[in-house]
N, CA, C and O atoms as a GROMACS GRO file, in nm:
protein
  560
    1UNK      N    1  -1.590   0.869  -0.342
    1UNK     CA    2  -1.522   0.756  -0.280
    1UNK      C    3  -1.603   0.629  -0.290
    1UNK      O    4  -1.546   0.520  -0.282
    2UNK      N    5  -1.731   0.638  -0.307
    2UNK     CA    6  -1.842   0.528  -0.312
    2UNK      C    7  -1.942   0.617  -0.357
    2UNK      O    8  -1.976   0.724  -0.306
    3UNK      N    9  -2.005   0.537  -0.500
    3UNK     CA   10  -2.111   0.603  -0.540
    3UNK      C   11  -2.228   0.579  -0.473
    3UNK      O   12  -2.238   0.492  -0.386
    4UNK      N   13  -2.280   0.620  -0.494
    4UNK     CA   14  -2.458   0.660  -0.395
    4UNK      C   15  -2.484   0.511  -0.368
    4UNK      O   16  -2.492   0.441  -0.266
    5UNK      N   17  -2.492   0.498  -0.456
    5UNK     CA   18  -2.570   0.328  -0.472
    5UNK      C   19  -2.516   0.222  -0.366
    5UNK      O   20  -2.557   0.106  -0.361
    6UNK      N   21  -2.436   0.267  -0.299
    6UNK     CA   22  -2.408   0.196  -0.204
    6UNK      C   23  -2.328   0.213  -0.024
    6UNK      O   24  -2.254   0.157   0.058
    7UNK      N   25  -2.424   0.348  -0.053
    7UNK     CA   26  -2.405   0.431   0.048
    7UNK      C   27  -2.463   0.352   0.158
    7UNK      O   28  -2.390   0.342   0.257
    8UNK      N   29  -2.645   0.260   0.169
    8UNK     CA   30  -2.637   0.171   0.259
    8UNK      C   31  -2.602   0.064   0.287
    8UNK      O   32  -2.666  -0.021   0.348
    9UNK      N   33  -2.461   0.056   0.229
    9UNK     CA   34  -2.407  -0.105   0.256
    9UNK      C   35  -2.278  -0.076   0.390
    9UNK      O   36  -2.250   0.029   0.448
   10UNK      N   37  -2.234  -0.186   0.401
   10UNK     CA   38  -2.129  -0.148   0.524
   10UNK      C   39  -1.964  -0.110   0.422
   10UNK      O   40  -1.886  -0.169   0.347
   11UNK      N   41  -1.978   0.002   0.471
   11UNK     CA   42  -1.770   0.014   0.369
   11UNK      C   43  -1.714   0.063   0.466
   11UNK      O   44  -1.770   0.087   0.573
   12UNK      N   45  -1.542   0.092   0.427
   12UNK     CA   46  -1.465   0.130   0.450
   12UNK      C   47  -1.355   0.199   0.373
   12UNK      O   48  -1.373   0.224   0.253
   13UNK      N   49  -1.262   0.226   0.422
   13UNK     CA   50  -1.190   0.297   0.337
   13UNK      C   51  -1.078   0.198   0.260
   13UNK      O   52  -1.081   0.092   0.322
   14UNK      N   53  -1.007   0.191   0.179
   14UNK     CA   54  -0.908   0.080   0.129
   14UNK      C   55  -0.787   0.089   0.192
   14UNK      O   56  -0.766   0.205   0.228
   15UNK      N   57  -0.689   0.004   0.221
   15UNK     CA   58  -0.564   0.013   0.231
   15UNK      C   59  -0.510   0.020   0.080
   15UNK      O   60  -0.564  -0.010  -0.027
   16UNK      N   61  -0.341   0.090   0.124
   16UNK     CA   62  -0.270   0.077   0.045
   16UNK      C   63  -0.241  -0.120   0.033
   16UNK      O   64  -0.250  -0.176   0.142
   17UNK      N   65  -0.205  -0.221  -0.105
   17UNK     CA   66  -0.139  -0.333  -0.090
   17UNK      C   67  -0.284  -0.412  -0.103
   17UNK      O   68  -0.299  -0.521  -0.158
   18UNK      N   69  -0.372  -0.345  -0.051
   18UNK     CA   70  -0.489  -0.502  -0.043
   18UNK      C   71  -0.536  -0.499  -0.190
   18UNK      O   72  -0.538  -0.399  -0.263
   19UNK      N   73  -0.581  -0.643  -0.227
   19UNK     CA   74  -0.644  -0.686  -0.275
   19UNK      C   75  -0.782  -0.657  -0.331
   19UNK      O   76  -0.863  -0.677  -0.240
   20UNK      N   77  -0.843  -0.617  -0.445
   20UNK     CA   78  -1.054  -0.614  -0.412
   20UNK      C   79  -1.059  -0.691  -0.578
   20UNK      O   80  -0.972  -0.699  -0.664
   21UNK      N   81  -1.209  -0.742  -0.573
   21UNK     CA   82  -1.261  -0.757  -0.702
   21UNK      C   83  -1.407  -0.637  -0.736
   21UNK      O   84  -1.463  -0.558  -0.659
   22UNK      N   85  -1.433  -0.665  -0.881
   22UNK     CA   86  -1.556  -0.557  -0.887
   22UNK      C   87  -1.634  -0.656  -0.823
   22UNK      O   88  -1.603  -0.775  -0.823
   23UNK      N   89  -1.787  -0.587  -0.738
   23UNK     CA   90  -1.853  -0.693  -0.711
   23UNK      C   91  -1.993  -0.613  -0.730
   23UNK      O   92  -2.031  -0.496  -0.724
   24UNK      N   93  -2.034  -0.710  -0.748
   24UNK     CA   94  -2.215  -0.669  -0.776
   24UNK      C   95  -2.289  -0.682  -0.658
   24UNK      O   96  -2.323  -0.796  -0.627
   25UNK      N   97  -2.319  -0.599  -0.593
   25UNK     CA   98  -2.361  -0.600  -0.440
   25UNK      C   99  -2.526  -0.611  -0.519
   25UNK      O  100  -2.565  -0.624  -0.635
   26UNK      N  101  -2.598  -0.598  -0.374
   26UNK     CA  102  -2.740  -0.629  -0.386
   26UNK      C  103  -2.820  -0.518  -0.447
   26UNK      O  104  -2.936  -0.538  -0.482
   27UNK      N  105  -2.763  -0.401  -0.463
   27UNK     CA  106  -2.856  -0.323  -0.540
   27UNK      C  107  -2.805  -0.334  -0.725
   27UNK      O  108  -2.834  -0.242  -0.801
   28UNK      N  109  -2.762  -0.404  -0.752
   28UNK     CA  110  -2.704  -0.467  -0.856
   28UNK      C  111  -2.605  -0.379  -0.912
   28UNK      O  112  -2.549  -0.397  -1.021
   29UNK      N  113  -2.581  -0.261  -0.815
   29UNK     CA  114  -2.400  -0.175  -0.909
   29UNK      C  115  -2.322  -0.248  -0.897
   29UNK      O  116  -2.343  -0.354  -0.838
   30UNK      N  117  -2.233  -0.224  -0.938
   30UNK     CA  118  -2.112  -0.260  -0.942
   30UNK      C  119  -2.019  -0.136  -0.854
   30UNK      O  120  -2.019  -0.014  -0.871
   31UNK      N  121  -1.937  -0.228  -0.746
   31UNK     CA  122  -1.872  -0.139  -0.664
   31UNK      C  123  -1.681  -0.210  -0.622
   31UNK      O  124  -1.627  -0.277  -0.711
   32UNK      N  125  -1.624  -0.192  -0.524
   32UNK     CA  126  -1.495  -0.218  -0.520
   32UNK      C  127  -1.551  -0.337  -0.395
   32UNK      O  128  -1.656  -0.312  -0.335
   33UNK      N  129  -1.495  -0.426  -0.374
   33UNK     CA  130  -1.543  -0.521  -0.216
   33UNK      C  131  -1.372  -0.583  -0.212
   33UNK      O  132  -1.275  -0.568  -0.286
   34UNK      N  133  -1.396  -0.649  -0.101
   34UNK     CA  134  -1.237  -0.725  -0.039
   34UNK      C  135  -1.242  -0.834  -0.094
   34UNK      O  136  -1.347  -0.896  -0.076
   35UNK      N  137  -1.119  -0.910  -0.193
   35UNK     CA  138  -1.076  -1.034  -0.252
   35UNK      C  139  -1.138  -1.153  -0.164
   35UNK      O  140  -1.160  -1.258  -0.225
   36UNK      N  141  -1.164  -1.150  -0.047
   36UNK     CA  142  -1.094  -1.240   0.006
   36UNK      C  143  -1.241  -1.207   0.131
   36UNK      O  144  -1.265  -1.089   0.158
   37UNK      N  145  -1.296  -1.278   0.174
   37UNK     CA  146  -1.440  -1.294   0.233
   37UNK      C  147  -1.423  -1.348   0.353
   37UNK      O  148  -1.351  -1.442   0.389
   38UNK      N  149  -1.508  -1.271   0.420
   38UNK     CA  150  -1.510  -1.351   0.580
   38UNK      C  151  -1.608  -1.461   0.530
   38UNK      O  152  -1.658  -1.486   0.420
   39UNK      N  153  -1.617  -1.520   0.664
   39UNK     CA  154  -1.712  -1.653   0.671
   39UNK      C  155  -1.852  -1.616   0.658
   39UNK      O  156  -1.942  -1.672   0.596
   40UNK      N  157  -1.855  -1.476   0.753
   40UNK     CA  158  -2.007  -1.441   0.711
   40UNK      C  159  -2.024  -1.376   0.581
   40UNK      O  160  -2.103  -1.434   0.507
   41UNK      N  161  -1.976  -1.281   0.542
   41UNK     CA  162  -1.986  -1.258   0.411
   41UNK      C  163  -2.006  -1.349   0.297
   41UNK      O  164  -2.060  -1.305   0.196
   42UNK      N  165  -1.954  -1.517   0.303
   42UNK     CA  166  -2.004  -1.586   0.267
   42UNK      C  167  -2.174  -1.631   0.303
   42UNK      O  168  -2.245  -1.633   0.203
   43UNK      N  169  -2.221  -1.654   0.392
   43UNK     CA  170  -2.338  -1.717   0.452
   43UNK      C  171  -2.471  -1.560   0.405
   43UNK      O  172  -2.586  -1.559   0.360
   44UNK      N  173  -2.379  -1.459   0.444
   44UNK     CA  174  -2.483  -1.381   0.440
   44UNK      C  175  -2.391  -1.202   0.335
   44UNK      O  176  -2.317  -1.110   0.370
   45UNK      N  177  -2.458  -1.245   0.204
   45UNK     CA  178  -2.364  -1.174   0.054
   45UNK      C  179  -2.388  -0.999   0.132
   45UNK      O  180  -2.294  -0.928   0.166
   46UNK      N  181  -2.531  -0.964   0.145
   46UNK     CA  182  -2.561  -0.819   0.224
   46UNK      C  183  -2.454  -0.748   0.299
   46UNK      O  184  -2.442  -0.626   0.314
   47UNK      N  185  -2.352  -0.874   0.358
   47UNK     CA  186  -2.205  -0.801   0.481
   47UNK      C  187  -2.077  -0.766   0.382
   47UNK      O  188  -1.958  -0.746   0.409
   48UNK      N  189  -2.142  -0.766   0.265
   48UNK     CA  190  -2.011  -0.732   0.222
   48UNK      C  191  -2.025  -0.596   0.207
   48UNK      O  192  -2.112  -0.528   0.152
   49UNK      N  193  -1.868  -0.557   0.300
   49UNK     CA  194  -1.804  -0.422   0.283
   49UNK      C  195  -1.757  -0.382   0.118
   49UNK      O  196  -1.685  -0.444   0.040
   50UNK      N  197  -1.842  -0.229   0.101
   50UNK     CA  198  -1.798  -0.159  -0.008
   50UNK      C  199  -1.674  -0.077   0.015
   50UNK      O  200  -1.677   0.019   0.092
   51UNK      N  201  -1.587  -0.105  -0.038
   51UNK     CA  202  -1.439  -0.049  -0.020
   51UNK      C  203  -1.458   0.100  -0.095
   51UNK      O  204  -1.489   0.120  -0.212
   52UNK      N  205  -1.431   0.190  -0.002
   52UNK     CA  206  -1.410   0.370  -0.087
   52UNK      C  207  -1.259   0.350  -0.081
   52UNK      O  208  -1.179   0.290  -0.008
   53UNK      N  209  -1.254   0.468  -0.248
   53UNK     CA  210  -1.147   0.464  -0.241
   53UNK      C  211  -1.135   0.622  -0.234
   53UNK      O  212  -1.233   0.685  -0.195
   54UNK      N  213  -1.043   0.673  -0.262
   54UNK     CA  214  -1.036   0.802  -0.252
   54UNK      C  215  -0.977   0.871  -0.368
   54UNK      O  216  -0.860   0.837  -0.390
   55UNK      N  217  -1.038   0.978  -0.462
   55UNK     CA  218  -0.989   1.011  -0.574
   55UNK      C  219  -0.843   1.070  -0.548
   55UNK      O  220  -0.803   1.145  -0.459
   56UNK      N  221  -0.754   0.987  -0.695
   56UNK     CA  222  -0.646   1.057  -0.738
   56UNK      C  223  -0.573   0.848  -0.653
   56UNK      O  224  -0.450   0.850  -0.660
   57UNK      N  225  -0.602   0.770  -0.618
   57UNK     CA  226  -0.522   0.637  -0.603
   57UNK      C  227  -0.540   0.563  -0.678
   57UNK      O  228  -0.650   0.535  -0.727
   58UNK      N  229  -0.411   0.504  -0.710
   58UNK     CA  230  -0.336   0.401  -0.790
   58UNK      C  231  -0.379   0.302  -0.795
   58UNK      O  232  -0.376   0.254  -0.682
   59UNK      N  233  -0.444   0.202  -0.898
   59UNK     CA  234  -0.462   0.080  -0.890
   59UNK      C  235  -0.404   0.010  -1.007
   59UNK      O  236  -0.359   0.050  -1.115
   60UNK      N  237  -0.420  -0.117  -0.947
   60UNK     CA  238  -0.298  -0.189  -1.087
   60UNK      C  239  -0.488  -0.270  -1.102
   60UNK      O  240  -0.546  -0.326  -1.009
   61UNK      N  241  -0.554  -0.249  -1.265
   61UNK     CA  242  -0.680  -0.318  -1.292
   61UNK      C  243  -0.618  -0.455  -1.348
   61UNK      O  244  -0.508  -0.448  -1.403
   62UNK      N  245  -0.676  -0.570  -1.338
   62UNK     CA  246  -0.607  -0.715  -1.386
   62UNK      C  247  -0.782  -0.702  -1.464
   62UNK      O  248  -0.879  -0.630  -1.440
   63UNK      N  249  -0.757  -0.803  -1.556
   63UNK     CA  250  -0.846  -0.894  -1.651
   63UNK      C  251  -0.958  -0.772  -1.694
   63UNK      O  252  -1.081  -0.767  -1.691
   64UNK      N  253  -0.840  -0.667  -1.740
   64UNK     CA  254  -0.972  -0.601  -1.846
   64UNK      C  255  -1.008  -0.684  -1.981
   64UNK      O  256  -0.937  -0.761  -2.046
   65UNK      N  257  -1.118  -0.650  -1.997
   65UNK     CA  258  -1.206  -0.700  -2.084
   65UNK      C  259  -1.157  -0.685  -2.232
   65UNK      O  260  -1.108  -0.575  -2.258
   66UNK      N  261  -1.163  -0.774  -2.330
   66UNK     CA  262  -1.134  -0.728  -2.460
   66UNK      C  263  -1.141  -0.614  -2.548
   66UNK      O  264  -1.071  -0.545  -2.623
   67UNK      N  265  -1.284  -0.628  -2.492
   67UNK     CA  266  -1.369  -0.489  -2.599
   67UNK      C  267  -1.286  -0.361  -2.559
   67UNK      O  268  -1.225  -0.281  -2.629
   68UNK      N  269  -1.310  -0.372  -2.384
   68UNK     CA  270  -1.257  -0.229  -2.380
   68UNK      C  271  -1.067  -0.208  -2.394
   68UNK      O  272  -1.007  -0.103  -2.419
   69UNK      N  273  -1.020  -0.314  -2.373
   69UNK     CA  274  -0.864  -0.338  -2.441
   69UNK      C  275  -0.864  -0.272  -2.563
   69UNK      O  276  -0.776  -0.194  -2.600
   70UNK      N  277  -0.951  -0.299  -2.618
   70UNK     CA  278  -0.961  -0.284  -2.825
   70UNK      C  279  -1.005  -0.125  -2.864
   70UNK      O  280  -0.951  -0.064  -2.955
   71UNK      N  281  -1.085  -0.084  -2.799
   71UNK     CA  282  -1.154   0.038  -2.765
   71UNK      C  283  -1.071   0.156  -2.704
   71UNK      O  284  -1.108   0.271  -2.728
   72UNK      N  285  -0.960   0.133  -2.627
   72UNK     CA  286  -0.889   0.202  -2.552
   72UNK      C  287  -0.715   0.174  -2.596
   72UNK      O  288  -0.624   0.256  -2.588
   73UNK      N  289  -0.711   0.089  -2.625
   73UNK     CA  290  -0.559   0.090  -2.661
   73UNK      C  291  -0.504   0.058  -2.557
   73UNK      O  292  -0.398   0.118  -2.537
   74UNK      N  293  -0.545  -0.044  -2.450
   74UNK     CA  294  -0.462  -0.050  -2.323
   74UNK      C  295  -0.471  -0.187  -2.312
   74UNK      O  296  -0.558  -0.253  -2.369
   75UNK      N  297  -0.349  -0.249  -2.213
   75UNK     CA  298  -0.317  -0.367  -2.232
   75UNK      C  299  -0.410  -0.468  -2.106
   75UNK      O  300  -0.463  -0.419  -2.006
   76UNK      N  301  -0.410  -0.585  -2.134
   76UNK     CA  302  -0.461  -0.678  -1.997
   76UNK      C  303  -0.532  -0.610  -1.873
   76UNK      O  304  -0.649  -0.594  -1.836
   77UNK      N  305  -0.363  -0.568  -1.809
   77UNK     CA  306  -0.342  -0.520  -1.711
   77UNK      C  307  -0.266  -0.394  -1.734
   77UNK      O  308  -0.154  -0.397  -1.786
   78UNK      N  309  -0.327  -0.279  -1.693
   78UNK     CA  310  -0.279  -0.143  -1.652
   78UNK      C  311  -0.278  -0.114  -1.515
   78UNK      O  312  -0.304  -0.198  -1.429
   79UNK      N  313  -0.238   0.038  -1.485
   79UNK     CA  314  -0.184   0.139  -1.385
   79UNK      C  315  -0.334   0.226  -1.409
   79UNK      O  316  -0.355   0.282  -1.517
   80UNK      N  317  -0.420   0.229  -1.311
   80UNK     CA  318  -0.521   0.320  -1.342
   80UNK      C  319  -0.513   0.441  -1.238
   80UNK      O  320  -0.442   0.445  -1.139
   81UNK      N  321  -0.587   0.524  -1.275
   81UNK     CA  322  -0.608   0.608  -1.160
   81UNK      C  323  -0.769   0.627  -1.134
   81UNK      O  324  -0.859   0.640  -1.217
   82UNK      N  325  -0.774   0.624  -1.002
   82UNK     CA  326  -0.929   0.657  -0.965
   82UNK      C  327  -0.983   0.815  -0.974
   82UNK      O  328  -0.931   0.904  -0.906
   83UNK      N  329  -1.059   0.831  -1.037
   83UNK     CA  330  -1.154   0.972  -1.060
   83UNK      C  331  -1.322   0.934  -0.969
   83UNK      O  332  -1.357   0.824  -0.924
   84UNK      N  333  -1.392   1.053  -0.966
   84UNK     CA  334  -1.497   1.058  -0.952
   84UNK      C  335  -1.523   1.144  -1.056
   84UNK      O  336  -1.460   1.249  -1.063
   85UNK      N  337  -1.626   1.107  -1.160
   85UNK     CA  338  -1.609   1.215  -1.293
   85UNK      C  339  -1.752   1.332  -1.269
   85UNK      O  340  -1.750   1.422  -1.353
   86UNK      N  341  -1.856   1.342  -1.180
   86UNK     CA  342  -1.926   1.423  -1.138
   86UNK      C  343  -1.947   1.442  -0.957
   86UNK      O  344  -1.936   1.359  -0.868
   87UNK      N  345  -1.964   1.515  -0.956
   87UNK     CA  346  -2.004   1.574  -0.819
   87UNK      C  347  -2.164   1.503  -0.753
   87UNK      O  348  -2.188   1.445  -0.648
   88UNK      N  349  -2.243   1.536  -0.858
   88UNK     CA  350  -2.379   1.511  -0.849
   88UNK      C  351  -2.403   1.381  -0.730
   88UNK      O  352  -2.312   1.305  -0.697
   89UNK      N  353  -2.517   1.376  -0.684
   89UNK     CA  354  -2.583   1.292  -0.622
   89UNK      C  355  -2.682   1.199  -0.748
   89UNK      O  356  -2.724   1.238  -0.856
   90UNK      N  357  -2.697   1.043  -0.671
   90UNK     CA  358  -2.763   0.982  -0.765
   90UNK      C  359  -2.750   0.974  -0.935
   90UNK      O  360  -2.843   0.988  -1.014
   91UNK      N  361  -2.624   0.949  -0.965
   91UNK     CA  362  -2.511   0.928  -1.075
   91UNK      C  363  -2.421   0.823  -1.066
   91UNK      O  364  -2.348   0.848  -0.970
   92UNK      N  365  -2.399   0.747  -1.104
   92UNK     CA  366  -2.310   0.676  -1.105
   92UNK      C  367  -2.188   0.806  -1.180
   92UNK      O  368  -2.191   0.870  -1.285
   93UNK      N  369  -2.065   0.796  -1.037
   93UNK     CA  370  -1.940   0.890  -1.077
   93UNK      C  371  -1.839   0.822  -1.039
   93UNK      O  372  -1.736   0.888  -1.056
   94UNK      N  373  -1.814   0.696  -0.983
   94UNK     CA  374  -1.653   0.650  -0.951
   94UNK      C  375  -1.592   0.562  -1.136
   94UNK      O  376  -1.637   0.486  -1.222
   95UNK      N  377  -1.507   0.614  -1.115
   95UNK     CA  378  -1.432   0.546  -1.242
   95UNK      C  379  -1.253   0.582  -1.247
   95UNK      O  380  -1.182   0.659  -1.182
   96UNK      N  381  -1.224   0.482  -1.359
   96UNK     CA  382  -1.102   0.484  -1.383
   96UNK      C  383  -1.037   0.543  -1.463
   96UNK      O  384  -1.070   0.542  -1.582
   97UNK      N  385  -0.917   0.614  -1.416
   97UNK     CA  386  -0.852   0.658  -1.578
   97UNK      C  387  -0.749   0.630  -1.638
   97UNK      O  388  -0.664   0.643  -1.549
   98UNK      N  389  -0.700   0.602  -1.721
   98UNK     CA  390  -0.614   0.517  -1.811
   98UNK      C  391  -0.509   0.591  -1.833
   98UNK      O  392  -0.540   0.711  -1.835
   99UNK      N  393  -0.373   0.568  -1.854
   99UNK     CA  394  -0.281   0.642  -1.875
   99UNK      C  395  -0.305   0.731  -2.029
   99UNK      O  396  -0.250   0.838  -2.053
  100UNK      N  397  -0.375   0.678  -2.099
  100UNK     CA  398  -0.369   0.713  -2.257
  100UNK      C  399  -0.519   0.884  -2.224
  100UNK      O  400  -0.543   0.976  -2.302
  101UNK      N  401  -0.573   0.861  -2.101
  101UNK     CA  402  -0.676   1.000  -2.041
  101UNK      C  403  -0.807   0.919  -2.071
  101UNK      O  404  -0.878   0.985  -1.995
  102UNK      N  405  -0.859   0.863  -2.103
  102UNK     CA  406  -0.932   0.790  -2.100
  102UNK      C  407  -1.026   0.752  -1.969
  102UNK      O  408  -0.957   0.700  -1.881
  103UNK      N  409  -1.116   0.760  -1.946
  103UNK     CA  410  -1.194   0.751  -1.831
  103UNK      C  411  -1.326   0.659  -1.862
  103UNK      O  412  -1.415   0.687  -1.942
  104UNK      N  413  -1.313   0.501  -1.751
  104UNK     CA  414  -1.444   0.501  -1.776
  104UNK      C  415  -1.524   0.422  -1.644
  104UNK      O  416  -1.461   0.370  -1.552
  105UNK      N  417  -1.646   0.422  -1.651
  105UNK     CA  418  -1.723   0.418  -1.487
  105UNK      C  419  -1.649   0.271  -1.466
  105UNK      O  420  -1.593   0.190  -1.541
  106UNK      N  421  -1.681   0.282  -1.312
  106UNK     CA  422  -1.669   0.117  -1.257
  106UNK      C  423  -1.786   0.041  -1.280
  106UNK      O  424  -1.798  -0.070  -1.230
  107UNK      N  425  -1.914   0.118  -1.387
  107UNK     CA  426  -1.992   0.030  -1.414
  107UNK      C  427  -2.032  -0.070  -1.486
  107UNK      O  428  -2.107  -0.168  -1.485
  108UNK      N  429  -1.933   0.006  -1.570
  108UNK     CA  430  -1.843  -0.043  -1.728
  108UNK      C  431  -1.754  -0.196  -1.718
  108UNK      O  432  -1.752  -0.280  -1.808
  109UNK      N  433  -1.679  -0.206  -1.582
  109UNK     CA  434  -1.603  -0.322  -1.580
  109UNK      C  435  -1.687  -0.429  -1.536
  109UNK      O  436  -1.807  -0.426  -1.506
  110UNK      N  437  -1.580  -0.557  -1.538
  110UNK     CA  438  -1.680  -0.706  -1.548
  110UNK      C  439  -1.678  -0.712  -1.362
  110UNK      O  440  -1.587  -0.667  -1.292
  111UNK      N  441  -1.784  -0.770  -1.320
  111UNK     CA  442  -1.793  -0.883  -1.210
  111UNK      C  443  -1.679  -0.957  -1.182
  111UNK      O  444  -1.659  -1.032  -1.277
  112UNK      N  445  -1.575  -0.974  -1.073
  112UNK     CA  446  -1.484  -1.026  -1.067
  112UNK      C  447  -1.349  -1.033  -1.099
  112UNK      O  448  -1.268  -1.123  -1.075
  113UNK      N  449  -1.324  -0.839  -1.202
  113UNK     CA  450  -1.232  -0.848  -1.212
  113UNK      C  451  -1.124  -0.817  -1.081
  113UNK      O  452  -1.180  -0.797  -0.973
  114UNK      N  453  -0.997  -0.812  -1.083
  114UNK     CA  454  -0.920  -0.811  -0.943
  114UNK      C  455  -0.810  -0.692  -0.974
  114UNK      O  456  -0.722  -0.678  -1.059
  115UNK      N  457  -0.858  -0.615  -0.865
  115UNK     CA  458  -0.792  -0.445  -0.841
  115UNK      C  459  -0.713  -0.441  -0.742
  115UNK      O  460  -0.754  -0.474  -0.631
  116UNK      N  461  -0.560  -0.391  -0.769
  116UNK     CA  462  -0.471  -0.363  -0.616
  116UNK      C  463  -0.459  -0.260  -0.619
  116UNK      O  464  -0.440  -0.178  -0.710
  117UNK      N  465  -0.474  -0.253  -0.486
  117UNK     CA  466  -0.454  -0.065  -0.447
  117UNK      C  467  -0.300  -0.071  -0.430
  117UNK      O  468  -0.246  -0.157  -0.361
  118UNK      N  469  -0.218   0.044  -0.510
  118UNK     CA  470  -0.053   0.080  -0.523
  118UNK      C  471  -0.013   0.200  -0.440
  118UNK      O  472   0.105   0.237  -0.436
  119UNK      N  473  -0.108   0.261  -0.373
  119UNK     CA  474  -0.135   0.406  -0.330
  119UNK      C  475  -0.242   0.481  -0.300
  119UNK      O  476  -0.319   0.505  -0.393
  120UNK      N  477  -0.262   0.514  -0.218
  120UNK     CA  478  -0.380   0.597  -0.187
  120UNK      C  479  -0.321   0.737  -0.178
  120UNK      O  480  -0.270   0.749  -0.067
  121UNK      N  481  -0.309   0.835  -0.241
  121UNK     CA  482  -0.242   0.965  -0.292
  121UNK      C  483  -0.306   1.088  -0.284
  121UNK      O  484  -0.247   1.194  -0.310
  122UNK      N  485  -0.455   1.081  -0.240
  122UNK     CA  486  -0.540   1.166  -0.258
  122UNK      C  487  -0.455   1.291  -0.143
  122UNK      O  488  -0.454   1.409  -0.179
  123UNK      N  489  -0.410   1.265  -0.051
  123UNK     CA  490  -0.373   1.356   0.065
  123UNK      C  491  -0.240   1.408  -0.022
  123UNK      O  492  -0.203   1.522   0.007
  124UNK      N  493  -0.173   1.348  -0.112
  124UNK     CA  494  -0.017   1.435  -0.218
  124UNK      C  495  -0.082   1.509  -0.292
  124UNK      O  496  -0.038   1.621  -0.316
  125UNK      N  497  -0.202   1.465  -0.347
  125UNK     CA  498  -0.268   1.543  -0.494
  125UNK      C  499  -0.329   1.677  -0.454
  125UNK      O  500  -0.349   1.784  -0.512
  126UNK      N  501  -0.351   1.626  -0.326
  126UNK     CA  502  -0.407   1.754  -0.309
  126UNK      C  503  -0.316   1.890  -0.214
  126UNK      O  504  -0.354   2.007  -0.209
  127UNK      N  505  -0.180   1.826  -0.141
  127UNK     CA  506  -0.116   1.926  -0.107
  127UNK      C  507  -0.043   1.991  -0.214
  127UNK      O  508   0.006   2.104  -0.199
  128UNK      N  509  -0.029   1.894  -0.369
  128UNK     CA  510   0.032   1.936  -0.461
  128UNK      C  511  -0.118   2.067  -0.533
  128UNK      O  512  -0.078   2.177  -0.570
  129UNK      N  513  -0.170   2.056  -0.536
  129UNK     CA  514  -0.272   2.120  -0.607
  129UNK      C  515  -0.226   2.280  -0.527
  129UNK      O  516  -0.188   2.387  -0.575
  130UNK      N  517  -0.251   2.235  -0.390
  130UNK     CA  518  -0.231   2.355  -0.320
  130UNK      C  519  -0.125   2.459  -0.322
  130UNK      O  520  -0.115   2.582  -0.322
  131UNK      N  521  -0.038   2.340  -0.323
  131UNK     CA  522   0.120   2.440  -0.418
  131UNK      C  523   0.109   2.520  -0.518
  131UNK      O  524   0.146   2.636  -0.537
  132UNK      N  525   0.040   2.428  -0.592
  132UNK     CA  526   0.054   2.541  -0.732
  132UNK      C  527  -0.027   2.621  -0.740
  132UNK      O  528  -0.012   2.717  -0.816
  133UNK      N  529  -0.120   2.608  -0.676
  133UNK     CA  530  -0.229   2.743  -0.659
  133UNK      C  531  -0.203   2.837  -0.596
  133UNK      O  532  -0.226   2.950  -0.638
  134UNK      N  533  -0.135   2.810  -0.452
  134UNK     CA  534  -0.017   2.916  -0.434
  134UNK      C  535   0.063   2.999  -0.479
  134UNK      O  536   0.061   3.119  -0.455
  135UNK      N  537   0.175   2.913  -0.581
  135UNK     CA  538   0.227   2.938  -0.694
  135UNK      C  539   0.165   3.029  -0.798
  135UNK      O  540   0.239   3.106  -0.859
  136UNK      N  541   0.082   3.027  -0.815
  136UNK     CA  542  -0.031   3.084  -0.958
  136UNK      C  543  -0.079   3.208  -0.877
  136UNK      O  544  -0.105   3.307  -0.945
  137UNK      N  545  -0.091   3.216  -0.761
  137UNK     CA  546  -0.153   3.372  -0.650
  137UNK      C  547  -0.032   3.431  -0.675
  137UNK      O  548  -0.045   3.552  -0.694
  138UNK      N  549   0.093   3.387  -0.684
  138UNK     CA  550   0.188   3.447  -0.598
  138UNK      C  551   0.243   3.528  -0.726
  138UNK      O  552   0.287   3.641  -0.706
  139UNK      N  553   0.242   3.468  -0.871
  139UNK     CA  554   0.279   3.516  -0.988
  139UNK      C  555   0.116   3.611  -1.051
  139UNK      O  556   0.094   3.640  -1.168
  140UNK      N  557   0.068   3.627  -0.990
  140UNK     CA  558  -0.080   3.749  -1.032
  140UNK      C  559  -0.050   3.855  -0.959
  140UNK      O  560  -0.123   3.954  -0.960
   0.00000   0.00000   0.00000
């Protein structure tokens, strides 16, 4: 939901509808933060909340980058989905995945690009998982 690297900053969890850009917090990752800044978060950059998101939610990514446009076959703006691609501690593991399966870190994207959350789904993905694993006991 938040990679290590910014486990001592202040976060929260995302709404569905809000707004974030990538932001380069003080340990210089790159993480998810809120569009839109309090007053202190201006005066003092350290208060900015790292937004978790929760694997398996929807984001609409704005102002991907060329290279990786060119590299991936995907347009401007896509429909991503959030992964964590390892378990591990001390890894950078939050990233995106592309409709085409494609996966790549949030370390990878620029400073400032602007992410809406469309869904937070992790609580469907996973009662759906549970179904079919059900499903899959029930046919053994």
């Amino acid at each position: 939901m938040c990679d290590y690297s910014l486990a001592h900053f202040p976060n929260r969890l995302a709404k569905e509808g809000e707004h974030l850009i990538i932001h380069r917090f003080q340990t210089q990752s790159l993480g998810l933060a809120p569009e839109r800044r309090r007053f202190r978060e201006i005066l003092f950059p350290g208060c900015v909340p790292a937004v978790c998101v929760p694997p398996g939610t929807k984001l609409l990514l704005h102002d991907i980058p060329e290279k990786i446009q060119r590299s991936l076959g995907v347009d401007p703006v896509e429909v991503v989905t959030f992964v964590q691609k390892s378990p591990d501690a001390f890894v950078y593991r939050d990233a995106v995945r592309f409709s085409t399966g494609d996966e790549i870190l949030l370390q990878c994207l620029e400073r400032g690009q602007r992410v809406d959350v469309l869904s937070l789904c992790e609580e469907e993905e996973a009662q759906h998982s549970e179904i079919e694993s059900n499903a899959v006991a029930t046919f053994e």
